[in-house]
C-alpha positions in Angstrom: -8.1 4.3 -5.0 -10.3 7.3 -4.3 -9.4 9.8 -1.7 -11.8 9.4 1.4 -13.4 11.9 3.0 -12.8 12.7 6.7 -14.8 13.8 9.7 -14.0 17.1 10.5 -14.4 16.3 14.2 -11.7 16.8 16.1 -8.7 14.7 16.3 -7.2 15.4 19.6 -10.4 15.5 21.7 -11.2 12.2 20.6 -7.9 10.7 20.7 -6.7 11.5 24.0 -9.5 9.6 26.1 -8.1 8.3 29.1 -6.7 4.5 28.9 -5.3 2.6 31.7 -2.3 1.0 29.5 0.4 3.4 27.7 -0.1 5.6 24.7 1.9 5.6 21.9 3.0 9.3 20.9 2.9 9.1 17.0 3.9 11.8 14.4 3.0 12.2 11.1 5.7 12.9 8.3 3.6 14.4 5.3 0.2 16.0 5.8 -1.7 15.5 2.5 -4.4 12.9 1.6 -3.5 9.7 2.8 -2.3 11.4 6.2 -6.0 12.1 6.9 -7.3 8.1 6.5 -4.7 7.7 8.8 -5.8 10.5 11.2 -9.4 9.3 10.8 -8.3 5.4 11.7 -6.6 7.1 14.7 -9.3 8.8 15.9 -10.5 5.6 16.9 -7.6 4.3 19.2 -7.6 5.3 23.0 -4.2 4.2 23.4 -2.8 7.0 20.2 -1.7 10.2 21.1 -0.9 12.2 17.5 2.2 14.9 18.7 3.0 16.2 15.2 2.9 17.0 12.1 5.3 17.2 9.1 4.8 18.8 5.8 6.8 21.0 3.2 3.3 23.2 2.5 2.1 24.8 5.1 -1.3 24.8 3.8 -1.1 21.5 4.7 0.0 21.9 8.2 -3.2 24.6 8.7 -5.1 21.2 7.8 -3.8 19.5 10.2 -3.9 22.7 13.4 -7.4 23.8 12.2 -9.2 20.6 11.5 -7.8 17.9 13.9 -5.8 20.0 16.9 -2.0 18.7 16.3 -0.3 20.4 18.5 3.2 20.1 17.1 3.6 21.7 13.8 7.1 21.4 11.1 8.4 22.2 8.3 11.4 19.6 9.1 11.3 15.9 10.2 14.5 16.1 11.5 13.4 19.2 14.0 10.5 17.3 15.0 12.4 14.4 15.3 14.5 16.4 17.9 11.9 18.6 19.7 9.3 15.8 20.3 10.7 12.7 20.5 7.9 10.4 19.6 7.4 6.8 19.7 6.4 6.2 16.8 6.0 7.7 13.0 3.8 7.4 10.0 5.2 8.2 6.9 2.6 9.3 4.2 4.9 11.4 1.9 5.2 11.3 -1.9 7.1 7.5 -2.9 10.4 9.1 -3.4 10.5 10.7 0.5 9.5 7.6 2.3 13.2 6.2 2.3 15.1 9.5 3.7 11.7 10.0 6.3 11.5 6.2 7.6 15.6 5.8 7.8 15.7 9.6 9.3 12.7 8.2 12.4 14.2 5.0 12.7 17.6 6.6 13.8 15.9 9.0 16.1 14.5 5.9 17.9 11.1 5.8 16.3 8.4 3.1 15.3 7.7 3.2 11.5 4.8 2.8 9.4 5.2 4.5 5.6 3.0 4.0 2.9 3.1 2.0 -0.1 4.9 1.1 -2.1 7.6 0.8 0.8 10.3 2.9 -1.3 11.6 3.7 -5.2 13.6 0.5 -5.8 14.7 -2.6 -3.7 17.8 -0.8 -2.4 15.8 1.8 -0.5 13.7 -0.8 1.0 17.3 -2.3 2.4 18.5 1.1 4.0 15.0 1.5 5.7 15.1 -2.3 7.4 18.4 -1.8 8.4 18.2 1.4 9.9 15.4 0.2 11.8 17.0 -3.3 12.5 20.0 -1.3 13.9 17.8 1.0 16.1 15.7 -1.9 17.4 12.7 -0.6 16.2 9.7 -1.9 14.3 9.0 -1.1 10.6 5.6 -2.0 8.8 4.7 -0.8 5.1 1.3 0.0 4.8 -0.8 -3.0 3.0 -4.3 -2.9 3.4 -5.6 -5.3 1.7 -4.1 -8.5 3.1 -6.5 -7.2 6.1 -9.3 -7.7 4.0 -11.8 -10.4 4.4 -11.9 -11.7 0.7 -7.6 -12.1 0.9 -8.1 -13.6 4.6 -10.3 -15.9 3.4 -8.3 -17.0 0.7 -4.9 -17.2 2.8 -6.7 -19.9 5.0 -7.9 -22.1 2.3 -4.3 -21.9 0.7 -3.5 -22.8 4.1 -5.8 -25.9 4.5 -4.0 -27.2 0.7 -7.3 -26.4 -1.2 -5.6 -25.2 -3.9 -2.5 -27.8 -4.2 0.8 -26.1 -5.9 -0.6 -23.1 -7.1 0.6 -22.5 -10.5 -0.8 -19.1 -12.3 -2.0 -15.9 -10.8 -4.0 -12.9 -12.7 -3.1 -9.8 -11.0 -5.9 -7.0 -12.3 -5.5 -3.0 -11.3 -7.5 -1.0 -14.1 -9.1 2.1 -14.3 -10.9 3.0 -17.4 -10.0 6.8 -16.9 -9.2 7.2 -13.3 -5.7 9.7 -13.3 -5.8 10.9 -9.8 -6.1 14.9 -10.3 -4.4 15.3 -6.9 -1.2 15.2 -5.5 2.2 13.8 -7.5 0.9 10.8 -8.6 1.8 11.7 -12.7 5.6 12.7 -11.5 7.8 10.2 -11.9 10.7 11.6 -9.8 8.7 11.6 -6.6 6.6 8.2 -7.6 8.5 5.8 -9.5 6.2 5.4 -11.7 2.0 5.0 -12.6 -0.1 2.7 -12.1 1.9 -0.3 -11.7 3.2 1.0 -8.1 0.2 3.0 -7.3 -2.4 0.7 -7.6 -1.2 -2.7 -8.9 1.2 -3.0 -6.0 -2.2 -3.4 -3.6 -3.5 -6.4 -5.8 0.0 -7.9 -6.1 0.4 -7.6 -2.5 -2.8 -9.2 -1.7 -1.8 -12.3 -4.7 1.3 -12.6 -3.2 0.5 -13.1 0.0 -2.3 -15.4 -0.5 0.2 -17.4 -2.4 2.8 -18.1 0.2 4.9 -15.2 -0.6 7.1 -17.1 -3.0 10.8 -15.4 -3.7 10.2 -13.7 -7.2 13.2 -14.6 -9.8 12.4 -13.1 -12.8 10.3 -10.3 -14.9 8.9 -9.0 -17.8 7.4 -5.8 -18.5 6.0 -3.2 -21.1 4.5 0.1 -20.4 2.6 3.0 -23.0 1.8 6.3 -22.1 -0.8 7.5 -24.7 -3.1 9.5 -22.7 -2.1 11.3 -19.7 0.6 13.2 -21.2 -2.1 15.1 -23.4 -5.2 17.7 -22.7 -8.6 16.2 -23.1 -11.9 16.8 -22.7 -13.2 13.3 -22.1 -16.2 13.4 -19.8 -14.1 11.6 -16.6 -14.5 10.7 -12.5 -11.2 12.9 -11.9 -10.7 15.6 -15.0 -8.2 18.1 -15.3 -5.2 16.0 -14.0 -2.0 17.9 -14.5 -0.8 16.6 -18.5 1.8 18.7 -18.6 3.9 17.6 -15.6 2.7 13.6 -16.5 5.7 11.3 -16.9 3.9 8.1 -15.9 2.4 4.9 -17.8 -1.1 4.7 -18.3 -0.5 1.1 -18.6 1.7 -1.5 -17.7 1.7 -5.3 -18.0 3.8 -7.2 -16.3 4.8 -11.1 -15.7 6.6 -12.4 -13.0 8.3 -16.2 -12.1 8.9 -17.3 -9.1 11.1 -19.6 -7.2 8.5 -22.3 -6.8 7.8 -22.3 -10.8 4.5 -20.4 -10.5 3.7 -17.2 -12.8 1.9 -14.1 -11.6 0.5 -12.0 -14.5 -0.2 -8.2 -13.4 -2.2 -5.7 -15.5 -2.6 -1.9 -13.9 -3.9 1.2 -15.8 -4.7 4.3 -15.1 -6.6 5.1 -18.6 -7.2 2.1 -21.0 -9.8 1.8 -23.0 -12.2 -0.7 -21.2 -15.8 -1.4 -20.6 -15.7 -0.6 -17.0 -13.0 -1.0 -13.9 -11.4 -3.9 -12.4 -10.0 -4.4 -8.9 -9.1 -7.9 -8.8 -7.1 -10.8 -9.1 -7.6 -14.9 -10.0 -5.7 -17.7 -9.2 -5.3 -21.2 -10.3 -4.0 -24.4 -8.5 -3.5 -28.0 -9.0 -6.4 -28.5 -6.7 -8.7 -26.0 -6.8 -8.4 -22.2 -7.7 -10.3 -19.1 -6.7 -11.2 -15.3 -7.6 -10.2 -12.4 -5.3 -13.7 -10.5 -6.3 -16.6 -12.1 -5.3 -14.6 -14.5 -3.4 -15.1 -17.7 -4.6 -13.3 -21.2 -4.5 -13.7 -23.1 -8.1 -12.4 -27.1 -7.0 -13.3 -30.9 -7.5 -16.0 -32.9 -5.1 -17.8 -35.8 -5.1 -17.0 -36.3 -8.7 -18.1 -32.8 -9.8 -17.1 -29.5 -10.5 -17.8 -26.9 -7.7 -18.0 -23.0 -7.0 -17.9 -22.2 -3.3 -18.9 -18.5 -1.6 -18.6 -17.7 1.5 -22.0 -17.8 3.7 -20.8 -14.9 6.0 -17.8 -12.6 5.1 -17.5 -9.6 7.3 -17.5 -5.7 5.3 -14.7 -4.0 4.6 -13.9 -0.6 3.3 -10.7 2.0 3.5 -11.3 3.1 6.9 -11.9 -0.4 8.4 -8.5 -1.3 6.7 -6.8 1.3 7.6 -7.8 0.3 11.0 -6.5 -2.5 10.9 -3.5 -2.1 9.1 -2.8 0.8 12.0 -4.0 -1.3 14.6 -1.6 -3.8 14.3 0.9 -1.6 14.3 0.0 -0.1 17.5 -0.2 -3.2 19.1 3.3 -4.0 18.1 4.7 -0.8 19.2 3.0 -1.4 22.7 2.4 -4.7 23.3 5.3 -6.4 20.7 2.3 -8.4 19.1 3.6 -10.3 15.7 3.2 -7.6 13.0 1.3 -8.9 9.7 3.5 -6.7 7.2 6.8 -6.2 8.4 9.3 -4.5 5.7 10.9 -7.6 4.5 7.5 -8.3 3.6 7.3 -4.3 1.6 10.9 -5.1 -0.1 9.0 -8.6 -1.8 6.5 -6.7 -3.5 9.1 -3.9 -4.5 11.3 -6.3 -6.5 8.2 -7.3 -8.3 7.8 -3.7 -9.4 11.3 -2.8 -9.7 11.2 -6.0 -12.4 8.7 -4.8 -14.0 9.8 -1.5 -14.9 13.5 -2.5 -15.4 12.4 -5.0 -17.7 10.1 -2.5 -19.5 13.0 -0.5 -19.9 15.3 -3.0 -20.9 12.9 -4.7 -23.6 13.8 -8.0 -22.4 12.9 -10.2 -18.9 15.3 -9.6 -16.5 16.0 -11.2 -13.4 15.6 -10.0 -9.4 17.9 -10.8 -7.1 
């Protein structure tokens, strides 16, 4: 996904409106991009107070003192940690930090929200739920898109039985040449890895949770890198992504069983030679199927074959989402609502990716525990 611009507005005057009910003090733990569609979701919550800010560059914390008033400033979670006290953090570091920041908060007696993917491997995802288990605190990884109104849609009608046992899912992340130019994204010591865990994991999140969230048992995997690794001057949305530090896939396809006998099939790319991008998955059933993108329901009626679409379906983009996904967060830190992606719920799609690329590795399925 594309990095979103942000009003340059700022944050704390429009954060810090009065509110009759409490206000959660949150602090952020890694300033770069994603840290300011979270700031700009924020900005639209009364009851948010943002303290601090956390970053290793302190170009980054500038950012965040010039353009949206933090007050609080570090170089050191664990200082801030100590020195503020908040209620509450968001973790939007590089993959390989969000373990050590989330586990770190969690101790100090914080909320936690981190980005996805919720960790590096399955045995990260354990040491964050049970630090925050042990400290009685709440811990959310950061899906979107089962927000959205296409998955919503879908989770209700697999709710209602519409689509019976369902049996096969297509999982679709591809980018025709779309190697994000910013950030660590090509480093696979800070990621884990390409586009499987940067962008698949939203469309197998949104799949799997529209399926029931079966238990995944077992995976196959293969991944090529044929692109990034090398200089080119291909006419591209995001050129001049850093080739020489790229250790990622451009492509991985992946298959996973589950518990309940059904198969989810995942393709993700960051450069594949394509006609255009897909952002999407499909899904069949024994009684009906559907398609993530336009959201459709394909069944049987009155003795024929129908398509259904929605007549209404309300618009979504990243800041909407990221309202939402923040939103409920909020509301579970302050009012103990039911939270829609707890981490249990971050360590399911992680063993679907750690399966992937072990079995990739391995050159043979493997199974998840």
């Amino acid at each position: 996904m594309p990095n979103e611009s942000v009003s340059t507005e700022s944050f704390a005057s429009e954060v810090t409106k009065p509110t009759k009910g409490p206000k959660l003090r949150l602090a952020i733990i890694g300033c770069g991009g994603i840290s300011e569609t979270h700031l700009k979701a924020l900005k639209t919550m009364a009851d948010v107070e943002v303290v601090a800010g956390v970053d290793i560059k302190p170009e980054r914390l500038d950012v965040m003192r010039e353009k949206y008033g933090i007050p609080e400033l570090f170089e050191d979670w664990n200082e801030m940690l100590e020195k503020v006290a908040p209620d509450a953090v968001s973790v939007c570091t590089p993959n390989g930090v969000h373990a050590p920041a989330t586990i770190a908060a969690a101790k100090a007696g914080c909320h936690v929200i981190t980005e996805k993917p919720m960790a590096m491997n399955p045995a990260e995802c354990q040491q964050m739920i049970d630090a925050a288990k042990d400290a009685g605190k709440l811990l959310v990884c950061g899906f979107q898109f089962r927000y959205h109104p296409n998955t919503q849609m879908l989770v209700r009608a697999r709710e209602e039985d519409q689509f019976g046992d369902i049996m096969f899912v297509k999982c679709q992340a591809l980018r025709r040449r779309g190697i994000p130019n910013w950030g660590v994204f090509g480093q696979k010591e800070l990621q884990g890895g390409g586009p499987m865990i940067d962008i698949g994991v939203h469309v197998i999140e949104m799949a799997h949770y529209t399926m029931g969230s079966p238990k995944p048992v077992a995976a196959s995997g293969n991944v090529w890198t044929y692109l990034g690794d090398k200089s080119s001057n291909v006419v591209s949305q995001w050129p001049g992504w850093d080739w020489e530090t790229y250790t990622v896939e451009d492509l991985a396809i992946g298959q996973i069983r589950f518990e309940n006998g059904a198969v989810m099939q995942i393709e993700a790319s960051f450069a594949a030679h394509i006609e255009k991008d897909v952002w999407n998955f499909t899904m069949i059933g024994d009684k009906g199927g559907a398609r993530w993108d336009p959201t459709a329901i394909f069944t049987d009626r009155a003795g024929t074959m129908t398509n259904t679409t929605a007549g209404f379906l309300p618009k979504a983009d990243f800041h909407t989402l990221f309202i939402s996904k923040l939103r409920n967060f909020v509301d579970g830190c302050l009012h103990g609502k039911q939270l829609e992606c707890p981490g249990e719920a971050g360590m399911a799609v992680q063993k679907i990716l750690d399966g992937v690329y072990r079995s990739a590795e391995a050159g043979s399925e493997v199974t998840i525990d």
